[in-house]
N, CA, C and O atoms as a Maestro MAE file, in Angstrom:
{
 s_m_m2io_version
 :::
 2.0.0
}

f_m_ct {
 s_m_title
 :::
 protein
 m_atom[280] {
  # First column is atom index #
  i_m_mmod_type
  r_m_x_coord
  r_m_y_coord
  r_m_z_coord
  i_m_residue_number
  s_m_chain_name
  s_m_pdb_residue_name
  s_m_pdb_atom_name
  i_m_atomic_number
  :::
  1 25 -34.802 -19.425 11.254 1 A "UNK " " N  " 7
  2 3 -34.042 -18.311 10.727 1 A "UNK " " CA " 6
  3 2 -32.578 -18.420 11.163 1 A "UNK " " C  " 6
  4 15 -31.672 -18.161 10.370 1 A "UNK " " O  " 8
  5 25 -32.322 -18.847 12.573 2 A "UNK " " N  " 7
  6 3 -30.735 -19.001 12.748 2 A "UNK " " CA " 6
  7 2 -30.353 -19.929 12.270 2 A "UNK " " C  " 6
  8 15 -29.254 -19.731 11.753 2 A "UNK " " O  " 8
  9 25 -30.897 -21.432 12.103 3 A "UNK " " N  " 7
  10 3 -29.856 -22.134 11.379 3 A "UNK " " CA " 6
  11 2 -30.115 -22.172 9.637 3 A "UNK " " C  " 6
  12 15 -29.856 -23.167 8.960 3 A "UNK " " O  " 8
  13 25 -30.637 -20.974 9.114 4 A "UNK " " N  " 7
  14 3 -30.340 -20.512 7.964 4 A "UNK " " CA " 6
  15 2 -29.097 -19.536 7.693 4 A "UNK " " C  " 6
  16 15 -28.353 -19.629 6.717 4 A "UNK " " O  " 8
  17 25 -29.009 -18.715 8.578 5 A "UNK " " N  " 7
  18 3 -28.164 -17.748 9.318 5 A "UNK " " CA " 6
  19 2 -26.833 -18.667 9.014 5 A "UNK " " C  " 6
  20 15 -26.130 -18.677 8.003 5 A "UNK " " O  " 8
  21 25 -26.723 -19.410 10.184 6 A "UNK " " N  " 7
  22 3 -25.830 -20.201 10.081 6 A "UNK " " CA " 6
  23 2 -25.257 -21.218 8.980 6 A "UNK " " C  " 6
  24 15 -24.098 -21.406 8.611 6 A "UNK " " O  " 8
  25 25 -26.223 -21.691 8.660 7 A "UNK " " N  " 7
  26 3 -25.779 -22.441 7.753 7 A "UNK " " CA " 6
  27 2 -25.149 -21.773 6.116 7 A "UNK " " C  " 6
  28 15 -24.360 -22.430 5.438 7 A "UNK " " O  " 8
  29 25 -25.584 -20.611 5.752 8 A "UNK " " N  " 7
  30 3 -25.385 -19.338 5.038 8 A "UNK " " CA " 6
  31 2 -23.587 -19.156 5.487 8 A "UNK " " C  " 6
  32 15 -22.659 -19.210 4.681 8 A "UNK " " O  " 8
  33 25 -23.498 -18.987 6.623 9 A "UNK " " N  " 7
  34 3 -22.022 -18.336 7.044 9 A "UNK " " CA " 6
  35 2 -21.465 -19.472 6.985 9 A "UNK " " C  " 6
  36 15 -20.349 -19.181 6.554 9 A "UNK " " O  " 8
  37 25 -21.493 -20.844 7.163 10 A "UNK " " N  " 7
  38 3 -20.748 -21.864 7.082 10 A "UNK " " CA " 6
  39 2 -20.380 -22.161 5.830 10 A "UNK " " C  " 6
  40 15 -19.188 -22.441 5.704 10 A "UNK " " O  " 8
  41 25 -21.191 -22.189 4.651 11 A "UNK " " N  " 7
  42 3 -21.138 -22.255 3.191 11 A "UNK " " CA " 6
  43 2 -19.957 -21.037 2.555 11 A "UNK " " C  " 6
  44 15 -19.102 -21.161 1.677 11 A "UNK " " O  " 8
  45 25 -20.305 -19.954 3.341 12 A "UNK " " N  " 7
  46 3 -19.572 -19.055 2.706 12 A "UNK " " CA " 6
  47 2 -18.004 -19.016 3.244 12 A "UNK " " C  " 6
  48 15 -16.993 -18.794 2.578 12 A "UNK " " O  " 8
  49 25 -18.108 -19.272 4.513 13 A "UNK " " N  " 7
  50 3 -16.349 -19.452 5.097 13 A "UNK " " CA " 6
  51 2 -15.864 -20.951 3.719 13 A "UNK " " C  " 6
  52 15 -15.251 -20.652 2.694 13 A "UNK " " O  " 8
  53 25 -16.123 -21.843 3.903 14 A "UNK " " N  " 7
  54 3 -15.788 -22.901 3.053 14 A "UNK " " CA " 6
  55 2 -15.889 -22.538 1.566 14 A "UNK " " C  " 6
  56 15 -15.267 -23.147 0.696 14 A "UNK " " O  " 8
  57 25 -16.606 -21.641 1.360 15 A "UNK " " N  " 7
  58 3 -16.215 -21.473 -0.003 15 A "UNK " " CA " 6
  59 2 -14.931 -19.929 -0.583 15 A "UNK " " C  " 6
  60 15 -14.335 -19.675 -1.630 15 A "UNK " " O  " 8
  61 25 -15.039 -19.219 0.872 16 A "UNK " " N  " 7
  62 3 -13.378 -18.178 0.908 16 A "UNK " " CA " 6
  63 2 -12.456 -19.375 0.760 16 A "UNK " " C  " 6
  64 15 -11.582 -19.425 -0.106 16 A "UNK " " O  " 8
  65 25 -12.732 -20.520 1.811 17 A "UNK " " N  " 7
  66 3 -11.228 -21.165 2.142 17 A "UNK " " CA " 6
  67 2 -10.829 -21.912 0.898 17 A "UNK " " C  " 6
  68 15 -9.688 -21.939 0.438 17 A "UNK " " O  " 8
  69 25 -12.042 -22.603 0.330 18 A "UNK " " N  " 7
  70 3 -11.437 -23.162 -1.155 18 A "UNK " " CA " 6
  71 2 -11.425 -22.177 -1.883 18 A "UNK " " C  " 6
  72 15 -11.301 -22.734 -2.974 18 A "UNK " " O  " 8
  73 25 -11.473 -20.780 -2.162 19 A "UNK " " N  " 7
  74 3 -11.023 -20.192 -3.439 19 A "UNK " " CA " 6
  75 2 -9.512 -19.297 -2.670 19 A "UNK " " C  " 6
  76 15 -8.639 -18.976 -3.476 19 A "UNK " " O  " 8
  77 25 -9.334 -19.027 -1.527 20 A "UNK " " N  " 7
  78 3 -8.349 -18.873 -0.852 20 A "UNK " " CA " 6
  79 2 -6.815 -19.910 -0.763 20 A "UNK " " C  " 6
  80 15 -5.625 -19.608 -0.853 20 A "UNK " " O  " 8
  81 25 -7.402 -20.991 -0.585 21 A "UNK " " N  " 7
  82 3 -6.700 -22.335 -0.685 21 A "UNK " " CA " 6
  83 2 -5.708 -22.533 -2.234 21 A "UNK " " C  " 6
  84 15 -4.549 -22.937 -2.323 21 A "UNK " " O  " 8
  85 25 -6.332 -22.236 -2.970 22 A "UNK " " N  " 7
  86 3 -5.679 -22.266 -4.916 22 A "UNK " " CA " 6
  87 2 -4.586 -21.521 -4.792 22 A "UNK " " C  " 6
  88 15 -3.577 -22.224 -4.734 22 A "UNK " " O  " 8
  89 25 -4.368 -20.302 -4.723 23 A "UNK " " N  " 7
  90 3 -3.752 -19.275 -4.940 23 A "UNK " " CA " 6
  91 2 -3.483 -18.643 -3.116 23 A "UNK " " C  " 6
  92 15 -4.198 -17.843 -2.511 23 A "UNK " " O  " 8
  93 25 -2.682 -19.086 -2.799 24 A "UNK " " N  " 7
  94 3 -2.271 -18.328 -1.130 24 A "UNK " " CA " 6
  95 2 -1.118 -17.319 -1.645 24 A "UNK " " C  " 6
  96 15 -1.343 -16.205 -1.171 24 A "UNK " " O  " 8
  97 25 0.002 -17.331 -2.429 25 A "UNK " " N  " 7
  98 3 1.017 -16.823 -2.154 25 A "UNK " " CA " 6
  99 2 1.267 -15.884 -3.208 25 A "UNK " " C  " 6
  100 15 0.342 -15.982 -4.014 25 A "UNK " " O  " 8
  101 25 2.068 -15.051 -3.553 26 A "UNK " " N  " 7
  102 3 2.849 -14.415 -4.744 26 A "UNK " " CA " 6
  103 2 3.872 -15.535 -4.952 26 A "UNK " " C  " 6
  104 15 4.378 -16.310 -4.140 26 A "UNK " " O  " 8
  105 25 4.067 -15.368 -6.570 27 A "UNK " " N  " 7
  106 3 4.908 -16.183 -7.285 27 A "UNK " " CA " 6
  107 2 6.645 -15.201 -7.331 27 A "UNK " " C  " 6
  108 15 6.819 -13.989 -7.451 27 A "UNK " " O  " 8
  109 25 7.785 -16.435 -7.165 28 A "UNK " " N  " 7
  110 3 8.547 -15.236 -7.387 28 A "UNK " " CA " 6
  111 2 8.867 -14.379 -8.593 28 A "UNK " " C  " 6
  112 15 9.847 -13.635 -8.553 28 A "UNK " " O  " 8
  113 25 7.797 -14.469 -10.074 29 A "UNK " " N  " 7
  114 3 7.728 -13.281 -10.560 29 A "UNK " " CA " 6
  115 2 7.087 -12.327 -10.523 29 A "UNK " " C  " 6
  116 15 7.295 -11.296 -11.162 29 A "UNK " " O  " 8
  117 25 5.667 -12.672 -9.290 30 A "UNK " " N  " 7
  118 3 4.998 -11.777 -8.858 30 A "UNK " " CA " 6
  119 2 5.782 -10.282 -8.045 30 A "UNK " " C  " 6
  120 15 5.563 -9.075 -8.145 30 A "UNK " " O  " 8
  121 25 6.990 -11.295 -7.051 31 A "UNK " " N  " 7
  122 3 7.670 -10.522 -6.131 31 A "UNK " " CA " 6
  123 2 8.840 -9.564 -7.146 31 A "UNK " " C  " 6
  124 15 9.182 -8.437 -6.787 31 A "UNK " " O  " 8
  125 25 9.311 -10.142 -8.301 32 A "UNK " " N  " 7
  126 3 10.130 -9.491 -9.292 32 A "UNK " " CA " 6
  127 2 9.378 -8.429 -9.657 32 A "UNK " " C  " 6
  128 15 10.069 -7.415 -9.555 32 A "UNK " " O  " 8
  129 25 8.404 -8.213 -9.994 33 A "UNK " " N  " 7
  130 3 7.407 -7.028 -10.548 33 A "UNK " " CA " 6
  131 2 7.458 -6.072 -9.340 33 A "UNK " " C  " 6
  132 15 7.989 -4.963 -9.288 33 A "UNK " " O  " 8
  133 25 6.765 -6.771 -8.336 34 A "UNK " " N  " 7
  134 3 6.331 -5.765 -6.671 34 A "UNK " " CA " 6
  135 2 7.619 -5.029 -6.976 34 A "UNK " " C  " 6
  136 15 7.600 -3.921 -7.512 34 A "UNK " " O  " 8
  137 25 8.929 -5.756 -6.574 35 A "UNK " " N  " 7
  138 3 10.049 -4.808 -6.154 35 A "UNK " " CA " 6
  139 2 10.308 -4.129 -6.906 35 A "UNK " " C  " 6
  140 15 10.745 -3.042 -6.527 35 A "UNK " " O  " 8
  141 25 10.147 -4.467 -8.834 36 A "UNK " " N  " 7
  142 3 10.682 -3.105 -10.103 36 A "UNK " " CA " 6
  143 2 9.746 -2.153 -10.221 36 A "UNK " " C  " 6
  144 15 9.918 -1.145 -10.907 36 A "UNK " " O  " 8
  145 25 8.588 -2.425 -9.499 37 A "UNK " " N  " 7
  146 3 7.536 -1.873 -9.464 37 A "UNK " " CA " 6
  147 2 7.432 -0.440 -7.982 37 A "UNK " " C  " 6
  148 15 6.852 0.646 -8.021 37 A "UNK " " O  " 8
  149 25 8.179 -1.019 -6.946 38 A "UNK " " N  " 7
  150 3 8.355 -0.055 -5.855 38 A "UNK " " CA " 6
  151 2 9.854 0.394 -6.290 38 A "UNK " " C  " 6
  152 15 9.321 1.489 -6.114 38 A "UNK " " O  " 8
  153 25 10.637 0.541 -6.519 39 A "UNK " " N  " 7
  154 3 11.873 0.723 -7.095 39 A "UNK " " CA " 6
  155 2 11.862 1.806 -7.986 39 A "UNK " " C  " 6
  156 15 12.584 2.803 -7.980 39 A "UNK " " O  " 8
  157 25 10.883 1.467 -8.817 40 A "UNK " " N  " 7
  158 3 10.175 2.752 -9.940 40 A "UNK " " CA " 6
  159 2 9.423 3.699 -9.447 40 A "UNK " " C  " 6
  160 15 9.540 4.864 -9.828 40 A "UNK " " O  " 8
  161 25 8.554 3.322 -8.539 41 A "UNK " " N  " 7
  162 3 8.077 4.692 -7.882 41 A "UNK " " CA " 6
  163 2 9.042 5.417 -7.089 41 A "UNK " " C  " 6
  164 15 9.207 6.582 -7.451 41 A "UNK " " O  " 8
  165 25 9.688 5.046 -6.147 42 A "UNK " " N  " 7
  166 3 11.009 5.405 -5.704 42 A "UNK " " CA " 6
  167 2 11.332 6.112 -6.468 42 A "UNK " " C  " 6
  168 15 10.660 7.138 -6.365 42 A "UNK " " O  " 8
  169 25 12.377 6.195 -7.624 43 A "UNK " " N  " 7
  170 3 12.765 6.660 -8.206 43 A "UNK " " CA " 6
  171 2 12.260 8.164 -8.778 43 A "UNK " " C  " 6
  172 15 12.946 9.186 -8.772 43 A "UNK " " O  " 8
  173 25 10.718 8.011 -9.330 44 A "UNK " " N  " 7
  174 3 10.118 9.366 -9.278 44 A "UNK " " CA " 6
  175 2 9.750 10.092 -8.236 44 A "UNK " " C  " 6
  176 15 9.616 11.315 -8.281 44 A "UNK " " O  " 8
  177 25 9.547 9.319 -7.136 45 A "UNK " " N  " 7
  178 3 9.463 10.362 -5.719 45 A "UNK " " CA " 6
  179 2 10.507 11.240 -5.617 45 A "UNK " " C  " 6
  180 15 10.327 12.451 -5.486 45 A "UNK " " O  " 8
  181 25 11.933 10.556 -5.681 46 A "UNK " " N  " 7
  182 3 13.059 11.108 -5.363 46 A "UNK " " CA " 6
  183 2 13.537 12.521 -6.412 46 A "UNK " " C  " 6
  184 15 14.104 13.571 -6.109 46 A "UNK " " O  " 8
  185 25 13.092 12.071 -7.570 47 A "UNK " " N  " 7
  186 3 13.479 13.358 -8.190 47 A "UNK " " CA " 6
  187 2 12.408 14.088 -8.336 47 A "UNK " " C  " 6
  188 15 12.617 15.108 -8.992 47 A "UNK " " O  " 8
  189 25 10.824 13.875 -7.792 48 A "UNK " " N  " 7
  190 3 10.233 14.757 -7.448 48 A "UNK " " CA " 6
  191 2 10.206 16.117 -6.582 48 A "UNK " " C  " 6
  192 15 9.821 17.273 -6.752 48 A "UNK " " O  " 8
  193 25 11.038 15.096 -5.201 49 A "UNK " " N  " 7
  194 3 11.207 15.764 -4.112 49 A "UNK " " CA " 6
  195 2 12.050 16.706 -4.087 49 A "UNK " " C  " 6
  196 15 11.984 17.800 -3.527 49 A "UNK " " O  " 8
  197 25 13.507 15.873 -5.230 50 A "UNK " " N  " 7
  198 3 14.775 16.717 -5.287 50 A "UNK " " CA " 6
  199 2 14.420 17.901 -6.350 50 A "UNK " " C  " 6
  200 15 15.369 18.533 -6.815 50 A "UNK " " O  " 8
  201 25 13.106 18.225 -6.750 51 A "UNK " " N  " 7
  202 3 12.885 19.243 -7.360 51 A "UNK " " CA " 6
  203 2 13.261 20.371 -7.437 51 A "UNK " " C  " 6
  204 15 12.766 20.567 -6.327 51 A "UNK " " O  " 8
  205 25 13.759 21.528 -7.742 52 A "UNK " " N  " 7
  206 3 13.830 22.736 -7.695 52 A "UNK " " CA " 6
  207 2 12.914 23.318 -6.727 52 A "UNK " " C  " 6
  208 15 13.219 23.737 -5.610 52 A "UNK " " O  " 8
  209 25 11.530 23.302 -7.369 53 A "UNK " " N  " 7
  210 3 10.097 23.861 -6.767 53 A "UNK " " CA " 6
  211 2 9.920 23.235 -5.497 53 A "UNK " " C  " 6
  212 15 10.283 23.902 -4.528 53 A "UNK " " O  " 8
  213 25 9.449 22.111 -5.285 54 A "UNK " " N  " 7
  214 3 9.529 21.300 -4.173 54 A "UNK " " CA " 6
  215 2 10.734 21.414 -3.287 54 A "UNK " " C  " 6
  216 15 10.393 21.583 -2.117 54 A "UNK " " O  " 8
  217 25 11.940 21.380 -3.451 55 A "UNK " " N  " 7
  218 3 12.999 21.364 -2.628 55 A "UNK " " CA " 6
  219 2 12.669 22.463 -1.842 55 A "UNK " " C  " 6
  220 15 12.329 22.285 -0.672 55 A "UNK " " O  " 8
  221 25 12.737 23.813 -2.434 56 A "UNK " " N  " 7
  222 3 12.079 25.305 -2.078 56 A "UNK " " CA " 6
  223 2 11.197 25.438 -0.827 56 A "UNK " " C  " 6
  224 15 11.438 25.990 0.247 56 A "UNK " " O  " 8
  225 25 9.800 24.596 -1.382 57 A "UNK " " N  " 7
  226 3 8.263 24.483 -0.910 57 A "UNK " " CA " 6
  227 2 9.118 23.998 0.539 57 A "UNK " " C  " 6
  228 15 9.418 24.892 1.331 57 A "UNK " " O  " 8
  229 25 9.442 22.768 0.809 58 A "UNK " " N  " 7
  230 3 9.833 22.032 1.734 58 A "UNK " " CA " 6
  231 2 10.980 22.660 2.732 58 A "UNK " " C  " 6
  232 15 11.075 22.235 3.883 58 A "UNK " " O  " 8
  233 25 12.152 24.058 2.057 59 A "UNK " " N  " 7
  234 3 13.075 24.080 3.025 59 A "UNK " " CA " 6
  235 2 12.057 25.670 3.792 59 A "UNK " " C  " 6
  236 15 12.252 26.353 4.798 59 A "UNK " " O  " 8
  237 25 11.099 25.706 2.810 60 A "UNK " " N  " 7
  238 3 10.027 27.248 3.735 60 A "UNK " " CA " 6
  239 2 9.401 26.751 4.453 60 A "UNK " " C  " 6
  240 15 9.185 27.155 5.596 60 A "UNK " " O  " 8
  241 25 8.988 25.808 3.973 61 A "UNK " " N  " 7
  242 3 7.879 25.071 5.289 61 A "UNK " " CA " 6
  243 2 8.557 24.280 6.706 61 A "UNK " " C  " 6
  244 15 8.108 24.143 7.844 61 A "UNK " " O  " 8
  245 25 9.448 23.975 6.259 62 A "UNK " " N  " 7
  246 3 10.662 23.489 7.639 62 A "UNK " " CA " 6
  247 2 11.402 25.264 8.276 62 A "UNK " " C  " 6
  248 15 11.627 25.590 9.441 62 A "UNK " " O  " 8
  249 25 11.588 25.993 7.142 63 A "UNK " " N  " 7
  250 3 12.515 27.091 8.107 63 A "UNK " " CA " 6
  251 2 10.955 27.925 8.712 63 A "UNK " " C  " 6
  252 15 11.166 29.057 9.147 63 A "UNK " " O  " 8
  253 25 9.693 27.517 8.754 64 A "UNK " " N  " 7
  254 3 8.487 28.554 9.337 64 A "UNK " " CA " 6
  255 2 8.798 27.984 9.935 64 A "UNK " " C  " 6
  256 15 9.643 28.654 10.529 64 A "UNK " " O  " 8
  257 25 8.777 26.368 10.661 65 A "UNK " " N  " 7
  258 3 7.933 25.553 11.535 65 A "UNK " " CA " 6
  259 2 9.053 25.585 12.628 65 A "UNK " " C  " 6
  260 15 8.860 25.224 13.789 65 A "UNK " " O  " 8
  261 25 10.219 26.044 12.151 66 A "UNK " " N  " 7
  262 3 11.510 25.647 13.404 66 A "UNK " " CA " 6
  263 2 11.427 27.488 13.719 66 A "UNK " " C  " 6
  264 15 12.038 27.763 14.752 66 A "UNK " " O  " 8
  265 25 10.765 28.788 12.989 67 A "UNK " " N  " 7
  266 3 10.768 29.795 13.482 67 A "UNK " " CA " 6
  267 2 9.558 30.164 13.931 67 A "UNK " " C  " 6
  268 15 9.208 31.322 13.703 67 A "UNK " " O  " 8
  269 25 8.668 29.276 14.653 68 A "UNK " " N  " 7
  270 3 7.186 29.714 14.995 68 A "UNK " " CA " 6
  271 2 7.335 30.045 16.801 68 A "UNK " " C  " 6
  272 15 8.055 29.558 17.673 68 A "UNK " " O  " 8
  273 25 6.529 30.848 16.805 69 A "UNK " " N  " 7
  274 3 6.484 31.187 18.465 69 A "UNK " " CA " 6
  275 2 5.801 30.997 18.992 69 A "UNK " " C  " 6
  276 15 4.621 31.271 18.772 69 A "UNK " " O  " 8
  277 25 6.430 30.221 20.298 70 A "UNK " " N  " 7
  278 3 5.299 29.741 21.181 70 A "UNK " " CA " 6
  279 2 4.880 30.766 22.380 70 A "UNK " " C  " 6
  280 15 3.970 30.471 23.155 70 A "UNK " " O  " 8
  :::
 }
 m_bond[279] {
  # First column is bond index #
  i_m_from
  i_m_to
  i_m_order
  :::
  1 1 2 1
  2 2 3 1
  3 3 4 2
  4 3 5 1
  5 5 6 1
  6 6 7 1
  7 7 8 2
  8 7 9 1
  9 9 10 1
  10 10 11 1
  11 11 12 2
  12 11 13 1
  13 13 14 1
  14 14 15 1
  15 15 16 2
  16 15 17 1
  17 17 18 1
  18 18 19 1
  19 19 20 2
  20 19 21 1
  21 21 22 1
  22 22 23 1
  23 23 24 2
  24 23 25 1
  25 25 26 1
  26 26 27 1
  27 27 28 2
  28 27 29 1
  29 29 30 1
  30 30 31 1
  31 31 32 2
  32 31 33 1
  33 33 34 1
  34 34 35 1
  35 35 36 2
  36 35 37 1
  37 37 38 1
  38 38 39 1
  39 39 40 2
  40 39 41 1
  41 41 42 1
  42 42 43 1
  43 43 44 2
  44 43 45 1
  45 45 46 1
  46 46 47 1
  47 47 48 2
  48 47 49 1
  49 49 50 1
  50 50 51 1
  51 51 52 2
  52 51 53 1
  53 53 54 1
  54 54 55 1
  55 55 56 2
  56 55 57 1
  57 57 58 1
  58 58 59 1
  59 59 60 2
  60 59 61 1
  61 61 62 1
  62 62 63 1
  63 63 64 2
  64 63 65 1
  65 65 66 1
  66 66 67 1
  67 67 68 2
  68 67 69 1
  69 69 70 1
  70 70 71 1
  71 71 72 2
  72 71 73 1
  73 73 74 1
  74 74 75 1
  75 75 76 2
  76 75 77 1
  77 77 78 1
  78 78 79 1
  79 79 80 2
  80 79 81 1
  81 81 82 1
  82 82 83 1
  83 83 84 2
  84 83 85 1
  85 85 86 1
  86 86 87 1
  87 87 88 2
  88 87 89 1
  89 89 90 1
  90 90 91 1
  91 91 92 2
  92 91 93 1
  93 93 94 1
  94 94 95 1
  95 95 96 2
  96 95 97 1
  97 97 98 1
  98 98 99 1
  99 99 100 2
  100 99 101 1
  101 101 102 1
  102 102 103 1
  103 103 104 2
  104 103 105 1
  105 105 106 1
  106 106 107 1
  107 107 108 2
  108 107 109 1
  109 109 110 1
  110 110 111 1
  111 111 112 2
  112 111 113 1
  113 113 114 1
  114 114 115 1
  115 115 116 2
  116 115 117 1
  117 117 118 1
  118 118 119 1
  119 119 120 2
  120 119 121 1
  121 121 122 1
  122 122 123 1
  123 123 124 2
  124 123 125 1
  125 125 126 1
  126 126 127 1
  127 127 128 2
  128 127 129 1
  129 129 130 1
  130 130 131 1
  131 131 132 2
  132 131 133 1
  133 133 134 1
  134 134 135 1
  135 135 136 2
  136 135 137 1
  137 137 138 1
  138 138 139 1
  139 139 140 2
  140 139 141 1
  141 141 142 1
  142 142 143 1
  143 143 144 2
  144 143 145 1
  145 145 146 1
  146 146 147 1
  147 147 148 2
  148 147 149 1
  149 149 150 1
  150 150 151 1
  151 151 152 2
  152 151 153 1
  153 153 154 1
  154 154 155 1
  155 155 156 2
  156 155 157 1
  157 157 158 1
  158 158 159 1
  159 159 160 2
  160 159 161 1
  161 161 162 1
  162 162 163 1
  163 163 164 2
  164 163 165 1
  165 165 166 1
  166 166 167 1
  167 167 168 2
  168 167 169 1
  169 169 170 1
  170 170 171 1
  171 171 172 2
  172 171 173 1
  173 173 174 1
  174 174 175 1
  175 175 176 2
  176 175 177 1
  177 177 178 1
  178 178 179 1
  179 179 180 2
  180 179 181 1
  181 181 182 1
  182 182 183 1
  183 183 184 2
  184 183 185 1
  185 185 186 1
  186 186 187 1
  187 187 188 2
  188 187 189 1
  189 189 190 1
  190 190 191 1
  191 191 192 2
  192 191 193 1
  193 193 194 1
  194 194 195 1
  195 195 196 2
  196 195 197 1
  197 197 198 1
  198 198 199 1
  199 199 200 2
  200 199 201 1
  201 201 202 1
  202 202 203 1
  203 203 204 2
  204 203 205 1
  205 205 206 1
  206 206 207 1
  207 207 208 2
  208 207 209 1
  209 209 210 1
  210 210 211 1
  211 211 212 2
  212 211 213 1
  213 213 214 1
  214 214 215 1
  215 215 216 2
  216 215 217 1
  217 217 218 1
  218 218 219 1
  219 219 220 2
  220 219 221 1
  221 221 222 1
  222 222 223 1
  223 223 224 2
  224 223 225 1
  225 225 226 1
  226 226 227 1
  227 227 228 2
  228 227 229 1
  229 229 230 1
  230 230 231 1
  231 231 232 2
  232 231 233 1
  233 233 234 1
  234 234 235 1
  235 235 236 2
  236 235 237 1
  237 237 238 1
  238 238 239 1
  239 239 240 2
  240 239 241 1
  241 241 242 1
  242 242 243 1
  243 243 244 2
  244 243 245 1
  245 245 246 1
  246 246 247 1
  247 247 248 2
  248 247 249 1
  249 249 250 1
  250 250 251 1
  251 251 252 2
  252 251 253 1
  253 253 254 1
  254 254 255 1
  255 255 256 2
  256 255 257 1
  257 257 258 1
  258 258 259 1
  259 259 260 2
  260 259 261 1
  261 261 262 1
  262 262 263 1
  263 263 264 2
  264 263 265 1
  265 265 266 1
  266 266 267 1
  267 267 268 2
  268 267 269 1
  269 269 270 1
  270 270 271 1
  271 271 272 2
  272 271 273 1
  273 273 274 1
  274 274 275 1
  275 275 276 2
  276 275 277 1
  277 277 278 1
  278 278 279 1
  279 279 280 2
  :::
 }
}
């Protein structure tokens, strides 16, 4: 049973490392996407945050937390 065990986990590390081995890296149009891709969310966070409603939500919840008593 252990050197089924074993021999099971040896097969399977060697077969991560060759399908691991093909493909290791991002391409640099992979990295062109990532960054227009975080750049764009950015962008809607920011005018999420800079919301009307939200701006509001956020300066009540900061002016409770700096007027709470200890």
């Amino acid at each position: 049973m252990r050197r089924m065990w074993t021999r099971t986990r040896l097969t399977l590390r060697a077969r991560l490392r060759a399908a691991g081995g093909a493909d290791t890296g991002m391409t640099t149009s992979e990295y062109a996407v990532g960054t227009i891709a975080a750049c764009a969310f950015a962008a809607v966070l920011y005018k999420v945050v800079t919301s009307g409603p939200v701006m509001g939500a956020l300066q009540s919840l900061i002016g409770k937390a700096l007027d709470a008593q200890f």
